[in-house]
TIFITI-111121 format. One record per residue: x, y, z of N, C-alpha, C, CB in turn; residue in three letters; residue number from 1. Coordinates in nm, 3 decimals. Glycine has a CB too. Example, Ala and Ser with C-alpha at 12.3 -4.5 7.8 and 13.67 -1.06 7.14 Angstrom:
2
     nxx     nyy     nzz    caxx    cayy    cazz     cxx     cyy     czz    cbxx    cbyy    cbzz residuo num
   1.319  -0.569   0.780   1.230  -0.450   0.780   1.320  -0.330   0.780   1.131  -0.447   0.905     Ala   1
   1.285  -0.225   0.708   1.367  -0.106   0.714   1.290   0.003   0.787   1.408  -0.060   0.572     Ser   2
***
This chain:
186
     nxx     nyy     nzz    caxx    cayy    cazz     cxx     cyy     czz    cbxx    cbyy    cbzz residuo num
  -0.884   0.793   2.950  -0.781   0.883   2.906  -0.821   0.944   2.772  -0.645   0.810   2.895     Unk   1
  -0.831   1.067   2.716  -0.823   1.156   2.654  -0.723   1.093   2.538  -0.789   1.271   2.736     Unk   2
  -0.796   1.076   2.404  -0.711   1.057   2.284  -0.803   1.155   2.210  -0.690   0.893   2.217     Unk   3
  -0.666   1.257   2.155  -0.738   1.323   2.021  -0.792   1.232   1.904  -0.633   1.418   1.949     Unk   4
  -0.682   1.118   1.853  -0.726   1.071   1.759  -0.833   0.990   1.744  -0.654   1.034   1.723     Unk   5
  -0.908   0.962   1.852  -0.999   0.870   1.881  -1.105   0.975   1.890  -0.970   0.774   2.006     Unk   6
  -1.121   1.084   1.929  -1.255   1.204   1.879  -1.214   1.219   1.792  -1.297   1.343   1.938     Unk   7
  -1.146   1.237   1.664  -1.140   1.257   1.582  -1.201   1.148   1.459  -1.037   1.294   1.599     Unk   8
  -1.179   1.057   1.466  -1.211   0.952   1.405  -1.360   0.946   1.433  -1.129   0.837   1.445     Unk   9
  -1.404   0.959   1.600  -1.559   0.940   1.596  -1.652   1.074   1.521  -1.609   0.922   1.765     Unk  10
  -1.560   1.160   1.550  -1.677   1.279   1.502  -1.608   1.268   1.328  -1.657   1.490   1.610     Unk  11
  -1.565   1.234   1.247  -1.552   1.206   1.106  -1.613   1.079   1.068  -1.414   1.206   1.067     Unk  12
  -1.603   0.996   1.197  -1.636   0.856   1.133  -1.519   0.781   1.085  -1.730   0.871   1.013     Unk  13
  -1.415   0.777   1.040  -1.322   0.705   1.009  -1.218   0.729   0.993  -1.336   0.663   0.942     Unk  14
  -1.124   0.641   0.961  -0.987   0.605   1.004  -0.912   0.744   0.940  -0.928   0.440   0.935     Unk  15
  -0.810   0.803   0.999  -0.699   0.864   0.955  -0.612   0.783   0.843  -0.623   0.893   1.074     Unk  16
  -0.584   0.890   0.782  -0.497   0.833   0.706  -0.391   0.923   0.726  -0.539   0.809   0.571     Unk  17
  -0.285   0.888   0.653  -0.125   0.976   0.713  -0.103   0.975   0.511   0.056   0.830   0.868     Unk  18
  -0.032   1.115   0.469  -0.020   1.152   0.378   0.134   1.048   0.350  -0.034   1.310   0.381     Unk  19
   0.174   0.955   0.221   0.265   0.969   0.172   0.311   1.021   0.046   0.288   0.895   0.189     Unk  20
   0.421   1.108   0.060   0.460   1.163  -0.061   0.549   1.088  -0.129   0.510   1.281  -0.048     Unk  21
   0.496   1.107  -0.285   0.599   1.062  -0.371   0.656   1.140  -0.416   0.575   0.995  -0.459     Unk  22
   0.797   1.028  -0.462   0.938   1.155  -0.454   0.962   1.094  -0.613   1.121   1.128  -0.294     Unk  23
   0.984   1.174  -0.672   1.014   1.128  -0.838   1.158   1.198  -0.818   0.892   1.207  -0.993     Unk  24
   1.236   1.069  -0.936   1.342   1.141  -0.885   1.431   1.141  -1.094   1.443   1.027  -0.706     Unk  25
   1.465   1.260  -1.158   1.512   1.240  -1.272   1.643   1.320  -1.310   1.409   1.261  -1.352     Unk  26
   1.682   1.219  -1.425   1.804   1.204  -1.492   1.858   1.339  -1.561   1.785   1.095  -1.593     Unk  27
   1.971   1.432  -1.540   1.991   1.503  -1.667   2.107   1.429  -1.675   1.998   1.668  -1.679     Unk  28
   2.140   1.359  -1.816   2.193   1.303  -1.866   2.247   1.373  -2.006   2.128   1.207  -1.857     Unk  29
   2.367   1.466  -2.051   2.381   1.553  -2.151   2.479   1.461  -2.227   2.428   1.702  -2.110     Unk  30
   2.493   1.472  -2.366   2.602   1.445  -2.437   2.596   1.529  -2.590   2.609   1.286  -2.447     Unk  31
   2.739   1.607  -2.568   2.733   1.731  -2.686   2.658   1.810  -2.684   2.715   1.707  -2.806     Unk  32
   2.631   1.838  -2.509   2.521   1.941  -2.480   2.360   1.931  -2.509   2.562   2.052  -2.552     Unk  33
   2.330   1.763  -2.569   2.200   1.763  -2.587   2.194   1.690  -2.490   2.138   1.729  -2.706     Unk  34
   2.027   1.666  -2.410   1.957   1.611  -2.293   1.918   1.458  -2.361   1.813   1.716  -2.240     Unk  35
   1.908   1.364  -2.287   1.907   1.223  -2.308   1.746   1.220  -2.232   2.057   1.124  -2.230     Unk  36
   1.649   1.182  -2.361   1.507   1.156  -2.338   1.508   0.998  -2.385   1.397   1.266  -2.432     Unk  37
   1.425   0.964  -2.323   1.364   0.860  -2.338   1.209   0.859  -2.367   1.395   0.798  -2.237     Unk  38
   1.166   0.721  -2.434   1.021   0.711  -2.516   0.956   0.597  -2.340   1.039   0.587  -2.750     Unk  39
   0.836   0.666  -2.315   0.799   0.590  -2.246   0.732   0.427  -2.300   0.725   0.674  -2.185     Unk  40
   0.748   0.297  -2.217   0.654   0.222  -2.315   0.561   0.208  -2.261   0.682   0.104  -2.368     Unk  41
   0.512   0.093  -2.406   0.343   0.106  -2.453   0.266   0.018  -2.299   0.300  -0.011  -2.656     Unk  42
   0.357  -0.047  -2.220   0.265  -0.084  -2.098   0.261   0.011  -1.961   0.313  -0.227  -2.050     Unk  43
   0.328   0.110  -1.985   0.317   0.203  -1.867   0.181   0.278  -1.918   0.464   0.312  -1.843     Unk  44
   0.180   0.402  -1.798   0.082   0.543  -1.815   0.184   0.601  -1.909   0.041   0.655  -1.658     Unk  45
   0.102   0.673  -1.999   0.121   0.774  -2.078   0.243   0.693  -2.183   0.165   0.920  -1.984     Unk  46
   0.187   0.579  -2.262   0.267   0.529  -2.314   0.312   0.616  -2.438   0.227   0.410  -2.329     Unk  47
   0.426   0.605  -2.512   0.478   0.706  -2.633   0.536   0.778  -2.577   0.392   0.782  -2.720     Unk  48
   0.469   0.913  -2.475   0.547   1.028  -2.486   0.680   0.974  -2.429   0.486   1.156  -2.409     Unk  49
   0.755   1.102  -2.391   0.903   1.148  -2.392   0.921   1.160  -2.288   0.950   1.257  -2.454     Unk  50
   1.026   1.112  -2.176   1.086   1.151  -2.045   1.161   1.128  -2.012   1.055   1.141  -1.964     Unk  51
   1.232   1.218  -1.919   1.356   1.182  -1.881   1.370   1.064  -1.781   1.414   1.294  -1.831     Unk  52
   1.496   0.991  -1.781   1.563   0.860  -1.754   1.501   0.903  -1.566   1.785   0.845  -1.811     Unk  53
   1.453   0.801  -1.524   1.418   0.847  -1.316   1.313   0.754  -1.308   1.339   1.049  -1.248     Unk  54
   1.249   0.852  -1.234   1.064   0.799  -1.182   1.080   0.812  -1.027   1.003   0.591  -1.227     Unk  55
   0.988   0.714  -0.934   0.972   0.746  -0.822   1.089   0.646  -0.721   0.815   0.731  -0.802     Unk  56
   1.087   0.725  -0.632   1.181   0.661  -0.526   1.103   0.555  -0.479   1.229   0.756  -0.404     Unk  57
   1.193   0.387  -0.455   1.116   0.314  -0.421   1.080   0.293  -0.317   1.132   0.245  -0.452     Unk  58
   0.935   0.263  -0.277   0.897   0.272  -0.168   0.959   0.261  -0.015   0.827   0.211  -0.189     Unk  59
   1.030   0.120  -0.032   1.158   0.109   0.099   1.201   0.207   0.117   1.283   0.029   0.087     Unk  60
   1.265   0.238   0.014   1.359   0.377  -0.022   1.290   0.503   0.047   1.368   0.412  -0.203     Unk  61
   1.179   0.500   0.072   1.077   0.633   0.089   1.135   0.722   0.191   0.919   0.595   0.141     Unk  62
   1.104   0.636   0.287   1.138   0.682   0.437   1.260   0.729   0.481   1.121   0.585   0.522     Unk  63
   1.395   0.684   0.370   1.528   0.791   0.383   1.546   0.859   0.298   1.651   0.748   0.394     Unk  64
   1.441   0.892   0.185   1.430   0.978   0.073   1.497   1.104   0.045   1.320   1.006   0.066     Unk  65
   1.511   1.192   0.239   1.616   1.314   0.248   1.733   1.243   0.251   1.606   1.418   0.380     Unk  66
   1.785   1.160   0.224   1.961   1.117   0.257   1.980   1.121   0.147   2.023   0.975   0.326     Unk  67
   2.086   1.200   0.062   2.133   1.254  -0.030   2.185   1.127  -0.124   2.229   1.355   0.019     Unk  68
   2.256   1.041   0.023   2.278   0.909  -0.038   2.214   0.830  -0.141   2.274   0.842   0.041     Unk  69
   2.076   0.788  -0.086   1.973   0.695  -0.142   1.902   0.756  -0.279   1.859   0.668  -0.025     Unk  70
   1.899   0.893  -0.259   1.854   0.954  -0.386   1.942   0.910  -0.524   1.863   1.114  -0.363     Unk  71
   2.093   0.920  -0.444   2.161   0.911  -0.595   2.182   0.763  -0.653   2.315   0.980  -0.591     Unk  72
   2.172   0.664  -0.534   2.106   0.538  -0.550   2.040   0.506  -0.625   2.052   0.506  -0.483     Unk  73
   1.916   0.552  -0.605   1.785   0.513  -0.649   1.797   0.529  -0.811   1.664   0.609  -0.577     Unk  74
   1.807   0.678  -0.810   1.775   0.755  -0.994   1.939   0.680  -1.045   1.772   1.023  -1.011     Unk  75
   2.038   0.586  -0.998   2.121   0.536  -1.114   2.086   0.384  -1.123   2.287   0.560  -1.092     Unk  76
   2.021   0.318  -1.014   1.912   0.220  -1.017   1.816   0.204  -1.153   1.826   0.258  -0.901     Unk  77
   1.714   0.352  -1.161   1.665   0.374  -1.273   1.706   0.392  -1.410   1.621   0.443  -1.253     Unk  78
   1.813   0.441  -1.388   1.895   0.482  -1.528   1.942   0.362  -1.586   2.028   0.581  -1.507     Unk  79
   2.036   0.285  -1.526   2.081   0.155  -1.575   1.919   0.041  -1.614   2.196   0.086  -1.429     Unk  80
   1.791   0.045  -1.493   1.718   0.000  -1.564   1.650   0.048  -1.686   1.661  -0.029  -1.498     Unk  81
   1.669   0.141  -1.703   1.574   0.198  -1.836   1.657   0.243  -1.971   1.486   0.344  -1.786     Unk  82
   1.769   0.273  -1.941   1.854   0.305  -2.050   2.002   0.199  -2.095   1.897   0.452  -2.008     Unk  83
   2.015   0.137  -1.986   2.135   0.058  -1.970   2.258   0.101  -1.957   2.147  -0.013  -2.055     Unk  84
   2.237   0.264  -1.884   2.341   0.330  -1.926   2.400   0.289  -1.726   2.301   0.527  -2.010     Unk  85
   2.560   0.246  -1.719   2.572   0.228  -1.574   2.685   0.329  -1.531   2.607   0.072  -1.532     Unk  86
   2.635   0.441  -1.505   2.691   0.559  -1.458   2.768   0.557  -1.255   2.542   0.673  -1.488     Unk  87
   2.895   0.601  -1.303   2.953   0.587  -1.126   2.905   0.650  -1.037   3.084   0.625  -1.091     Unk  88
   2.891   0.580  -0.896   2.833   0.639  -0.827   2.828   0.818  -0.818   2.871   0.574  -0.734     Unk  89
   2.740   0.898  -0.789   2.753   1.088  -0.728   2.825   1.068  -0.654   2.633   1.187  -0.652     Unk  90
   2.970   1.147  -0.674   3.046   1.168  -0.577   2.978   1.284  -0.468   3.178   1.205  -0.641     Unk  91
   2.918   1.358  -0.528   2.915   1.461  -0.443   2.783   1.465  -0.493   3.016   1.583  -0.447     Unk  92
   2.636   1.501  -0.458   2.513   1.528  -0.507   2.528   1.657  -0.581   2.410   1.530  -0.399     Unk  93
   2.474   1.653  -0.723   2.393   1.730  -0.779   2.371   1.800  -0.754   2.324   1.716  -0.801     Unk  94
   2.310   1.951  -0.825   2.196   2.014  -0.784   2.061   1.958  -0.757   2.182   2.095  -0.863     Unk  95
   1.976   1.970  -0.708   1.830   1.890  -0.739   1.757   2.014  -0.789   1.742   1.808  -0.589     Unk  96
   1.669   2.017  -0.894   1.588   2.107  -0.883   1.483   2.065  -0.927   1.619   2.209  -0.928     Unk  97
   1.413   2.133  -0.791   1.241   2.082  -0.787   1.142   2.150  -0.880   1.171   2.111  -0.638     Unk  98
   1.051   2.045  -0.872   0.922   2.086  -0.965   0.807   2.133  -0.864   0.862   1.945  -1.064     Unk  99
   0.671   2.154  -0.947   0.572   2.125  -0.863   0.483   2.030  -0.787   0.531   2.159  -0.896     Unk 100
   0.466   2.055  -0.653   0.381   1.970  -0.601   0.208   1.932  -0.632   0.400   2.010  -0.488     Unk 101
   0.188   1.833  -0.668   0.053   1.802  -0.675  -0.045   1.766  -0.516   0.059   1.676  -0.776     Unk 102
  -0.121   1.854  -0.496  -0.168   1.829  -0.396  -0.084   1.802  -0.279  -0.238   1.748  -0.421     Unk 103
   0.049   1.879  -0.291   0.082   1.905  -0.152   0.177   1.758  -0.129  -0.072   1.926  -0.044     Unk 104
   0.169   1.659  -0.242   0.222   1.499  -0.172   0.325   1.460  -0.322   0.042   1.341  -0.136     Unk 105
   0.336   1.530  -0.409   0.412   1.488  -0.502   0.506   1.564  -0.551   0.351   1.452  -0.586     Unk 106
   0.687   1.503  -0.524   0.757   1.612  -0.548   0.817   1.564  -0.664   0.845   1.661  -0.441     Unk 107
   0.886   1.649  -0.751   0.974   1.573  -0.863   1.150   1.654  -0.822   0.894   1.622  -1.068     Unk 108
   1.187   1.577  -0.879   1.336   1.651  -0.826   1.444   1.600  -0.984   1.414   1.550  -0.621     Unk 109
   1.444   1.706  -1.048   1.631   1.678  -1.172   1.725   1.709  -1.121   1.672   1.769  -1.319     Unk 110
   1.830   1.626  -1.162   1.962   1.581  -1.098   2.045   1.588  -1.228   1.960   1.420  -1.017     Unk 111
   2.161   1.646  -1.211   2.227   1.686  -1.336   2.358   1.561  -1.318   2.280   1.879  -1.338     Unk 112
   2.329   1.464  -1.378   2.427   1.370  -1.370   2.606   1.361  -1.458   2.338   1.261  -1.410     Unk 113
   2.546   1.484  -1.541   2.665   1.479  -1.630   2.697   1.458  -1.743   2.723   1.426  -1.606     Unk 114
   2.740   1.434  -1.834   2.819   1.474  -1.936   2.874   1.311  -1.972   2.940   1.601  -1.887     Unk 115
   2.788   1.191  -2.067   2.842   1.068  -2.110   2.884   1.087  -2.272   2.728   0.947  -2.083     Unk 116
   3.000   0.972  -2.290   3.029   0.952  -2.404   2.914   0.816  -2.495   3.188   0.922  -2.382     Unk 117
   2.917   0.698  -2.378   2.780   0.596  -2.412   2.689   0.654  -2.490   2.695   0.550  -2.289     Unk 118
   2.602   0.550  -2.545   2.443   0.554  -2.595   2.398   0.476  -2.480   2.396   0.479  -2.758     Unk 119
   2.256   0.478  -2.465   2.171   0.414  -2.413   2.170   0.222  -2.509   2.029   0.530  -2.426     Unk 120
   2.153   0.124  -2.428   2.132   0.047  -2.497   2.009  -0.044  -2.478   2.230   0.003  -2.503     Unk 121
   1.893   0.070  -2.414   1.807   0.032  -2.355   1.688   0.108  -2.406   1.837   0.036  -2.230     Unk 122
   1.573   0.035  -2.454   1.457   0.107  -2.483   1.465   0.205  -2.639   1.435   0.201  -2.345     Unk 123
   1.410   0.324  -2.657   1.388   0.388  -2.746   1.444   0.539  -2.691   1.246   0.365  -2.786     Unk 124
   1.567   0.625  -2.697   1.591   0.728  -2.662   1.652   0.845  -2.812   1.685   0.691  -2.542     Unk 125
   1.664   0.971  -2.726   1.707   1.088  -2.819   1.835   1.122  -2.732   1.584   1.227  -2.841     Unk 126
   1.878   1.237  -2.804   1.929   1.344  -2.707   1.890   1.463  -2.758   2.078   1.348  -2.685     Unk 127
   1.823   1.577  -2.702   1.789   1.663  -2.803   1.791   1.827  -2.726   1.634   1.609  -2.868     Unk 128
   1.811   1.913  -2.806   1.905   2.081  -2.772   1.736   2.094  -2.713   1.994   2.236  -2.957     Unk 129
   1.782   2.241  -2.630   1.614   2.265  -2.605   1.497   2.330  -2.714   1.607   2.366  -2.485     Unk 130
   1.522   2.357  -2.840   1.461   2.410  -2.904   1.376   2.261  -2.969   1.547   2.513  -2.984     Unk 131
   1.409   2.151  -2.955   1.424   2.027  -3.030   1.290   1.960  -2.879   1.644   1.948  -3.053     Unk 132
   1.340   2.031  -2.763   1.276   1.955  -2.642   1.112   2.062  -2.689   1.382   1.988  -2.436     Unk 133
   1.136   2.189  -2.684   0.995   2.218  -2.686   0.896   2.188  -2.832   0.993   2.369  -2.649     Unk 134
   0.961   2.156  -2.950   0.880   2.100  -3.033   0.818   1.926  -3.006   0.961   2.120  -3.157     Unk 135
   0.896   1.876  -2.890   0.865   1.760  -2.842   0.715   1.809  -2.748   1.005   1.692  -2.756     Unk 136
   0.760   1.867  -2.718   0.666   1.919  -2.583   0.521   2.002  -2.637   0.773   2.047  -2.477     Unk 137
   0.554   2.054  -2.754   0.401   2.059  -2.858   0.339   1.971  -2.950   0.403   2.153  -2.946     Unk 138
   0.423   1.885  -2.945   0.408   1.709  -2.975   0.208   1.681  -2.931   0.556   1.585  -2.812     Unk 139
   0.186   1.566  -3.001   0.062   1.487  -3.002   0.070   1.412  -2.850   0.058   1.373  -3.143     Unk 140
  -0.045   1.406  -2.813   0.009   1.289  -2.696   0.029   1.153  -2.740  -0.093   1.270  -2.577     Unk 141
   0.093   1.096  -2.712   0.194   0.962  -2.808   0.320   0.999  -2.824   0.150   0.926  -2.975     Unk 142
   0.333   1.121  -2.866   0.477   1.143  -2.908   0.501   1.285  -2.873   0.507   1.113  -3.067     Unk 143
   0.531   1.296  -2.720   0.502   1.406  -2.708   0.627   1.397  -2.533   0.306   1.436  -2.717     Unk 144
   0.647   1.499  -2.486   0.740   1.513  -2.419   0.585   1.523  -2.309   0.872   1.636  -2.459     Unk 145
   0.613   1.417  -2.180   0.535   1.369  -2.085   0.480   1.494  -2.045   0.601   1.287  -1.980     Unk 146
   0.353   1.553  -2.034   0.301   1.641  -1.985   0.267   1.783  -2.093   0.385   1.656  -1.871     Unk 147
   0.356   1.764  -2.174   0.340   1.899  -2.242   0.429   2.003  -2.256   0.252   1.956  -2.194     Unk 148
   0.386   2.128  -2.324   0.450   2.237  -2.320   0.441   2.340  -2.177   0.402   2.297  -2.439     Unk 149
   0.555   2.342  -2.100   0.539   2.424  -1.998   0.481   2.358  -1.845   0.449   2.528  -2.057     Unk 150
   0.476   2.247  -1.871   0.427   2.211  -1.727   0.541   2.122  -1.650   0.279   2.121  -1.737     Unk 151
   0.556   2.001  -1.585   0.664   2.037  -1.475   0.774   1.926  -1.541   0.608   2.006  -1.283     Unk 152
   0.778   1.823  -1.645   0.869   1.777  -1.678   0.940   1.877  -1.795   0.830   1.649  -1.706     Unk 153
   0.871   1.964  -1.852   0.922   2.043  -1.981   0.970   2.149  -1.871   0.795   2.100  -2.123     Unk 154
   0.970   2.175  -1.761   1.024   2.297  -1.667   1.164   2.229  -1.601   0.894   2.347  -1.528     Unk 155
   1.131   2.060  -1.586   1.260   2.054  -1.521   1.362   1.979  -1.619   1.246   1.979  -1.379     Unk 156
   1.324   1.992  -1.788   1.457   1.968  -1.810   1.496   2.099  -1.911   1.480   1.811  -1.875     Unk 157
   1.469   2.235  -1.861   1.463   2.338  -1.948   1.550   2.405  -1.816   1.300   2.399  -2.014     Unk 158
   1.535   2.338  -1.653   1.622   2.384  -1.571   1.779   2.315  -1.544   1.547   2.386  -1.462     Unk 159
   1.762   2.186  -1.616   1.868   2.104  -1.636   1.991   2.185  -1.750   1.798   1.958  -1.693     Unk 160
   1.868   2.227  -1.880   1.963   2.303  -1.965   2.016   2.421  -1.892   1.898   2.348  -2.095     Unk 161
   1.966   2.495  -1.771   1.997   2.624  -1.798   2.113   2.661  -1.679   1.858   2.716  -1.797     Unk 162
   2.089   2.494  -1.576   2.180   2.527  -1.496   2.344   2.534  -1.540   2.155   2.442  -1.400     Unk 163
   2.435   2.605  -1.453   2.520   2.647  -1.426   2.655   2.505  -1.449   2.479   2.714  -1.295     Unk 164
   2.588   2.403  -1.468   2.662   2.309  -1.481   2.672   2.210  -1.632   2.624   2.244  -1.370     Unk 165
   2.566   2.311  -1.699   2.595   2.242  -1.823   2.707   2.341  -1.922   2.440   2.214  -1.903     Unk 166
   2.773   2.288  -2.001   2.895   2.348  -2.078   2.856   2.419  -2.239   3.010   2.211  -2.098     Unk 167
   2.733   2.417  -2.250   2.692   2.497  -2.403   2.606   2.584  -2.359   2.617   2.408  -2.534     Unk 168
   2.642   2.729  -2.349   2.630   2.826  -2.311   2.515   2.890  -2.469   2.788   2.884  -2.265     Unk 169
   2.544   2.861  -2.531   2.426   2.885  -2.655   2.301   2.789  -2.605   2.489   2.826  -2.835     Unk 170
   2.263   2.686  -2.529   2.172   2.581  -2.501   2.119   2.644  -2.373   2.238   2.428  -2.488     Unk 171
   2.207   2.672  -2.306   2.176   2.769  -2.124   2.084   2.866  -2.118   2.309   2.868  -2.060     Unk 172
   2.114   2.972  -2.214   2.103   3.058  -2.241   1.902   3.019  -2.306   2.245   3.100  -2.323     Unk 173
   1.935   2.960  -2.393   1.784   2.947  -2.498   1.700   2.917  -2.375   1.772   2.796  -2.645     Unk 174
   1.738   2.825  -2.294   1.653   2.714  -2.159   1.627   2.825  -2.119   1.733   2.591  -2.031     Unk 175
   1.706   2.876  -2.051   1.683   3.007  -1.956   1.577   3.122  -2.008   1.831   3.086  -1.940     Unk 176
   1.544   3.169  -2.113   1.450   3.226  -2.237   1.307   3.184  -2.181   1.487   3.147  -2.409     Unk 177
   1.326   3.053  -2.263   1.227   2.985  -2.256   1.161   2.991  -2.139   1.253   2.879  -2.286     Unk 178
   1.236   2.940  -2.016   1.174   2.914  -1.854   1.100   3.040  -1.847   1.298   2.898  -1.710     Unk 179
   1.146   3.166  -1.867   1.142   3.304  -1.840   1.000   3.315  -1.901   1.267   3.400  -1.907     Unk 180
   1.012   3.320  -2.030   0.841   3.277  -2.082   0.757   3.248  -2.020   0.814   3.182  -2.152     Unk 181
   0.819   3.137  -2.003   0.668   3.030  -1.932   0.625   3.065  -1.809   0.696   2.859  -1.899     Unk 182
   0.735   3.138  -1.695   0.717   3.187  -1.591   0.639   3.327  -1.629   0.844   3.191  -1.518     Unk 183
   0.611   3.408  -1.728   0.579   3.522  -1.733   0.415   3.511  -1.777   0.680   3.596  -1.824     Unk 184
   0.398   3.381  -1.842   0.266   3.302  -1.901   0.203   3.297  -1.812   0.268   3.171  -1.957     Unk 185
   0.239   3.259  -1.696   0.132   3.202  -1.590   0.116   3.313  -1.491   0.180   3.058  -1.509     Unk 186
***
């Protein structure tokens, strides 16, 4: 009997592999209209810089990753572990807005969680306007907003400021500027 995957494998020589994508999934977390960053630590990648409260969906988690459900799961999973902040369940999901894919297998997704009175009582955090995020983001690496100026964590919390659901319309407005820039840069 005729198997593609079995000529395939002989005329390459080896095993298939099946692509999994990782799903990053992050926090907009506002209070007084500033964004809630966090300091990565010194035993992760890219220890020092700056990012927002998330990371990746956990693996279990992978495979229902589209259920709107598990997403909002997951990233308040993260939040309470990294900030200590224990936010009520998404009644209703978010916006998500996506970043770029790396090689086709890595998505990032911000989630506008809302508007807390809390501090974090977890780790090393800010909250900071976006003019405050892109001097982070021209930052040293160490102390520097994860990735840089203009690339996909400084894009998705410059889309966090600019969406339609945050309440400082002087902060919306600057994000929105800015994005416009950076989109006109490249």
């Amino acid at each position: 009997m005729f198997n593609l995957n079995n000529l395939i494998i002989r005329l390459l020589g080896e095993k298939m592999t099946v692509a999994r994508p990782k799903i990053g999934v992050f926090a907009g977390i506002f209070k007084k209209g500033k964004l809630l960053v966090i300091r990565r630590p010194l035993d992760e990648s890219l220890p020092g810089d700056w990012d927002l409260p998330g990371g990746g969906v956990e693996v279990m988690a992978n495979e229902a990753a589209f259920d709107e459900r598990v997403i909002g799961e997951e990233l308040l999973r993260e939040i309470e572990e990294e900030t200590g902040l224990i936010l009520p369940p998404l009644q209703r999901m978010p916006a998500m807005y996506p970043a770029v894919m790396k090689g086709g297998s890595d998505w990032a997704f911000a989630i506008n969680c809302g508007t807390v009175d809390a501090e974090p009582t977890k780790g090393e955090w800010k909250y900071v306007s976006p003019k405050e995020l892109a001097d982070l983001a021209n930052g040293p690496i160490g102390n520097r907003l994860v990735s840089g100026y203009g690339k996909r964590m400084f894009r998705l919390c410059l889309r966090l400021f600019a969406s339609r659901d945050n309440r400082n319309p002087a902060y919306r407005a600057a994000a929105g500027e800015m994005l416009k820039k950076i989109q006109e840069e490249q």
